[in-house]
C-alpha positions in Angstrom: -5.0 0.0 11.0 -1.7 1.7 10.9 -0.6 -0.5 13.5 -1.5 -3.3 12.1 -0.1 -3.1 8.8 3.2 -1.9 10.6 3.3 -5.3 12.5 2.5 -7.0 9.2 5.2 -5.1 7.3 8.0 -6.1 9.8 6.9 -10.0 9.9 7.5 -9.8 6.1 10.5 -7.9 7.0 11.7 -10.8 9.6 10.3 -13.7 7.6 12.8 -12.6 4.6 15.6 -12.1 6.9 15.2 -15.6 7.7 15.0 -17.3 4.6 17.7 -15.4 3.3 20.1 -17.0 6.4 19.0 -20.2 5.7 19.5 -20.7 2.5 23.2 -19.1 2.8 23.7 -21.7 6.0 22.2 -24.4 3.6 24.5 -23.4 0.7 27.7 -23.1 3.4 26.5 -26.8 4.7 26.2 -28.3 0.9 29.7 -26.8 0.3 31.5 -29.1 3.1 29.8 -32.0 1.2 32.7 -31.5 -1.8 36.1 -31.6 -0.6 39.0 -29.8 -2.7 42.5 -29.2 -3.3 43.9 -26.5 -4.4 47.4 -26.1 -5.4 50.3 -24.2 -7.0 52.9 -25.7 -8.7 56.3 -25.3 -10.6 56.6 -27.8 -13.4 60.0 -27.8 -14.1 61.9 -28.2 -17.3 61.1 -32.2 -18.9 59.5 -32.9 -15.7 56.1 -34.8 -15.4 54.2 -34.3 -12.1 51.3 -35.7 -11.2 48.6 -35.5 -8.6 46.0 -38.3 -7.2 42.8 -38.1 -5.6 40.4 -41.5 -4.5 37.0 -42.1 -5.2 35.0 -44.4 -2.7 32.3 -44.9 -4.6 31.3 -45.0 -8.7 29.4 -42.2 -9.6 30.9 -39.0 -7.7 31.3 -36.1 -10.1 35.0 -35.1 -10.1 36.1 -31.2 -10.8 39.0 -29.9 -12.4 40.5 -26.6 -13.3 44.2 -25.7 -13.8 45.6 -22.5 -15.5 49.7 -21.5 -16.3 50.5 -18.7 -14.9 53.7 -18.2 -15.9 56.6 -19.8 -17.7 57.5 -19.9 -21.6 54.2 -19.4 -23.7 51.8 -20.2 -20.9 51.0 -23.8 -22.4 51.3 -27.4 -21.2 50.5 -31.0 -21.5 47.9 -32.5 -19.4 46.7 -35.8 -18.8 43.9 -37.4 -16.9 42.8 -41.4 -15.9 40.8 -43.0 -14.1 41.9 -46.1 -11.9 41.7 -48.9 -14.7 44.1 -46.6 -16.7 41.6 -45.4 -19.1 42.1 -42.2 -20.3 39.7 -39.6 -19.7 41.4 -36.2 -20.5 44.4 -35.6 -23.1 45.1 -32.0 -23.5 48.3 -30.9 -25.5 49.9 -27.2 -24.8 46.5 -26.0 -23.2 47.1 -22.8 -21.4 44.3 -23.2 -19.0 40.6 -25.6 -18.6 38.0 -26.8 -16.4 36.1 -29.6 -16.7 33.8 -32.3 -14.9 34.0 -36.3 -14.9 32.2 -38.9 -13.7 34.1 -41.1 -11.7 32.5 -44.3 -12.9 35.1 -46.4 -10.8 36.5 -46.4 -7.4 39.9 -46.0 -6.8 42.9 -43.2 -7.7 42.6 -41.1 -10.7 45.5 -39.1 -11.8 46.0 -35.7 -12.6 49.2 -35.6 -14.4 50.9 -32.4 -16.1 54.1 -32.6 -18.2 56.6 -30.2 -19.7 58.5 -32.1 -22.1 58.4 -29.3 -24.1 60.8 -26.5 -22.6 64.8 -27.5 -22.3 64.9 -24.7 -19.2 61.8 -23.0 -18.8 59.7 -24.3 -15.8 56.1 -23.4 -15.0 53.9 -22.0 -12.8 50.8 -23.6 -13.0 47.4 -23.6 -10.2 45.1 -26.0 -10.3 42.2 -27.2 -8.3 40.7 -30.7 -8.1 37.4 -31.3 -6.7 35.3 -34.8 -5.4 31.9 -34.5 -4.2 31.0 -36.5 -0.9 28.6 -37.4 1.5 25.1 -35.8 0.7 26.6 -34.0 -1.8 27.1 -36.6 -3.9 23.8 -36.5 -5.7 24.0 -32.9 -6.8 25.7 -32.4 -9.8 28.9 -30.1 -9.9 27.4 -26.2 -10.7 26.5 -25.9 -14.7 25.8 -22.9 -16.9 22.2 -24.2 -17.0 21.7 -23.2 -12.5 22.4 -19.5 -14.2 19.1 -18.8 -13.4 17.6 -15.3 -11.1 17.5 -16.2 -8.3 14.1 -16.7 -6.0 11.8 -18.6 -3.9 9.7 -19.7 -6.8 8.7 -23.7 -7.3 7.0 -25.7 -9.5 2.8 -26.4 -8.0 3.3 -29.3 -5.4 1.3 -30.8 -2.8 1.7 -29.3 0.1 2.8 -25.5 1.3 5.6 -27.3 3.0 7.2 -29.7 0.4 6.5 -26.2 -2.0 9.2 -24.1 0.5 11.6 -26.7 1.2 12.2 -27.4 -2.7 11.9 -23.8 -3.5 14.7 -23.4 -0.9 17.1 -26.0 -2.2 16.6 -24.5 -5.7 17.3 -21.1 -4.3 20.5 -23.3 -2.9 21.4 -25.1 -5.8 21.8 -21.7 -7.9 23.7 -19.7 -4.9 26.0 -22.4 -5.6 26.4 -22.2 -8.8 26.6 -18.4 -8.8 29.5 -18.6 -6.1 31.2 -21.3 -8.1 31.4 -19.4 -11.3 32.2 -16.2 -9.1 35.3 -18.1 -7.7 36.5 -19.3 -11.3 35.7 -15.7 -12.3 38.4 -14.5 -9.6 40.8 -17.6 -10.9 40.9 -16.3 -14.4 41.3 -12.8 -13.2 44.5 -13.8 -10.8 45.8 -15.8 -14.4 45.5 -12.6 -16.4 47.3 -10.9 -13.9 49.8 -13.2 -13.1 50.8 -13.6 -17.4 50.5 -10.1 -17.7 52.7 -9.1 -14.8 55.0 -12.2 -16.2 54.6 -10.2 -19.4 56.0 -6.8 -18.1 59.0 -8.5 -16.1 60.2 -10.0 -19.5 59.5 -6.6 -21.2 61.4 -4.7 -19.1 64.5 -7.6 -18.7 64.7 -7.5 -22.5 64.9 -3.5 -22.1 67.8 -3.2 -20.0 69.8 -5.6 -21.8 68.9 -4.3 -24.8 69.3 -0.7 -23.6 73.4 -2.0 -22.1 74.2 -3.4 -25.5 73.3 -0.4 -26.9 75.4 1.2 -24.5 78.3 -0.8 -25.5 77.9 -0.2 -28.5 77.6 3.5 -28.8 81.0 3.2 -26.7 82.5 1.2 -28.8 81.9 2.9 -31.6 83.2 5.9 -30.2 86.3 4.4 -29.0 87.0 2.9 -32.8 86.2 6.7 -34.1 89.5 7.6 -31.9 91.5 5.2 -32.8 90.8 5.7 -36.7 91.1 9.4 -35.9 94.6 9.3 -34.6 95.8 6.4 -36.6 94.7 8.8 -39.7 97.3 11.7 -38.7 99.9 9.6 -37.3 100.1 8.2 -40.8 100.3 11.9 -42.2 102.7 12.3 -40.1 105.0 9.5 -41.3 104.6 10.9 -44.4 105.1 14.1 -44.2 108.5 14.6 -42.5 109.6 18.0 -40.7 112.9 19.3 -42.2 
């Protein structure tokens, strides 16, 4: 008996072990079905830039995040369109966003970001754009609504098998969801720490030059104390004669 509900214990055991790898082989094989780009960029000072990616076919979902990370208030322009020239995203002095389109026609879209704003100050900006492909293209980009615990539960269906393989491509679906809001999670980390180290730097620049001008100052000051001092008894001198 002991045996026996050993052996069954370990299948369990093994069984799990399996299910888990597949469905994190499953979720690394939907991820090659969406192809991305990520970037960093400097925008410099009254400069536009902008960035293209093609669409094959209508339909795809299109990701895009972006986020300043350094450079004057942390803000800029950005514009998106599609390849009739419609626009589908006008954002003015945004510090960061992500968002998802439907790329109802084929072609180039553009991904444009301008600094017309600043008269020196260029910026640091990172941005990701994201096309799904292949197989992939009929799964929605992740959504807050695949925040859901994660499990190996399915709705009643015919069949034990049809049950397990949908079961396991929900399990799939939220895996990658969770990973893609852990990886924006890490994005807006790396922006809060790249404007607050920006932050400091400017802090402590402003220091130091405040801290020499006040140097100049206080010897400047001093100096003119001397020179009022002994301008003060040379005069007393002039007037006072020795006989």
């Amino acid at each position: 008996m002991a045996a026996t509900a050993l052996g069954r214990l370990l299948l369990a055991a093994f069984t799990a072990m399996i299910a888990t790898t597949a469905a994190i082989l499953i979720a690394g094989f939907f991820s090659i079905t969406a192809e991305a780009t990520t970037l960093t960029y400097s925008v410099k000072a009254n400069e536009r830039a902008c960035f293209y990616i093609w669409a094959d076919v209508p339909f795809k979902k299109l990701g895009f995040y972006f986020a300043v990370q350094s450079g004057g208030s942390f803000d800029i322009d950005v514009e998106v369109t599609d390849p009739k020239g419609v626009q589908l995203l006008a954002l003015e002095r945004e510090r960061q966003g992500d968002y998802i389109f439907t790329a109802n026609n084929v072609g180039e879209h553009s991904f444009c970001f301008s600094n017309d704003m600043s008269t020196f100050v260029e910026k640091q900006i990172d941005f990701e754009i994201l096309l799904e492909k292949g197989l992939g293209s009929d799964r929605p980009l992740p959504t807050e609504a695949d925040d859901q615990p994660l499990g190996l539960h399915a709705e009643d269906r015919t069949g034990q098998t049809e049950t397990s393989i949908n079961s396991l491509d929900d399990t799939v679906a939220r895996l990658s969801g969770s990973l893609y809001r852990a990886d924006r999670m890490q994005d807006h980390f790396k922006t809060r720490q790249s404007r607050n180290y920006d932050t400091v730097i400017s802090t402590e620049t402003r220091i130091f030059w405040f801290s020499i001008a006040e140097s100049v100052l206080i010897i400047g000051m001093a100096a003119l104390q001397v020179f009022a001092v002994r301008t003060f008894f040379s005069e007393k001198r002039r007037h006072f004669p020795r006989v």
